[in-house]
N, C-alpha and C positions, 0 to 999 in steps of 0.2 A: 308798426311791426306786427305781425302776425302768427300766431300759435306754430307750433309740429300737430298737423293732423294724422287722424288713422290715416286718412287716405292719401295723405303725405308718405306715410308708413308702409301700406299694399304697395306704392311705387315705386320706392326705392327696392323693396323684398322683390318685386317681379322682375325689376330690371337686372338684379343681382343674379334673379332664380336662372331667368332667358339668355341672360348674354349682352344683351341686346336691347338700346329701345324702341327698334321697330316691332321685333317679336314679344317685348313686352307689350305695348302699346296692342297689338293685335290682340293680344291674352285679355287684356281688359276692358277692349271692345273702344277704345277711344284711341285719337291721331296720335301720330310719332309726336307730332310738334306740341298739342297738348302736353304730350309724360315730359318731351325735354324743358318745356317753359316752366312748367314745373317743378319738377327737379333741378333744375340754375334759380330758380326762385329759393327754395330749401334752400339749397349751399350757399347762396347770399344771404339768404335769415341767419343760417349758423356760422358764415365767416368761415366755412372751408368746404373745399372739393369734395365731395362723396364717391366720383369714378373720375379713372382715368379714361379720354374717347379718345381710342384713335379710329382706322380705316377698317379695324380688324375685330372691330365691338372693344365695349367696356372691361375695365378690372376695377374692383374697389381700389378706393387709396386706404394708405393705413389707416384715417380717420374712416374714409368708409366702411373699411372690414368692423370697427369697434359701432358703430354708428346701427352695421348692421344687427351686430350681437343682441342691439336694445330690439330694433324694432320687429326682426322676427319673432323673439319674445312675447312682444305687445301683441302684434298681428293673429300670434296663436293664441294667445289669452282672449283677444276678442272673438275670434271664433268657436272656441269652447265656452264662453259664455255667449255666443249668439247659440249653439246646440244646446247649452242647458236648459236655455228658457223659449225654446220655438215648440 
């Protein structure tokens, strides 16, 4: 088993942020298939769905809207403390 990383964290935030995880995946400069293996990797480490896919893009699930709450948090606490000390 394996940790929630940050960069667990930037994936799901970007896919939330975009819609989408084609248009995430473009934001982060790496493949659709990369973020979605990813992301179904997550939601099998935590034993639940983080988006809904259908044809029409993503929605969180109610675990993923809570899911989210943490990791935007995190994501912004790491980037003000990557500004405080560059």
């Amino acid at each position: 088993m394996t940790s929630v990383t940050l960069q667990n964290l930037k994936y799901v935030v970007a896919v939330a942020e975009h819609g989408s995880f084609s248009a995430a995946a473009k934001a982060l400069y790496i493949s659709q298939s990369t973020l979605s293996s990813a992301i179904k990797e997550l939601e099998a480490e935590l034993g639940t769905q983080l988006f809904l896919r259908s044809n029409r893009g993503i929605q969180p699930t109610p675990d993923g809207e809570d899911f989210l709450r943490y990791a935007r948090e995190i994501v912004e606490q790491s980037r003000a403390l990557e500004r405080r000390y560059r």
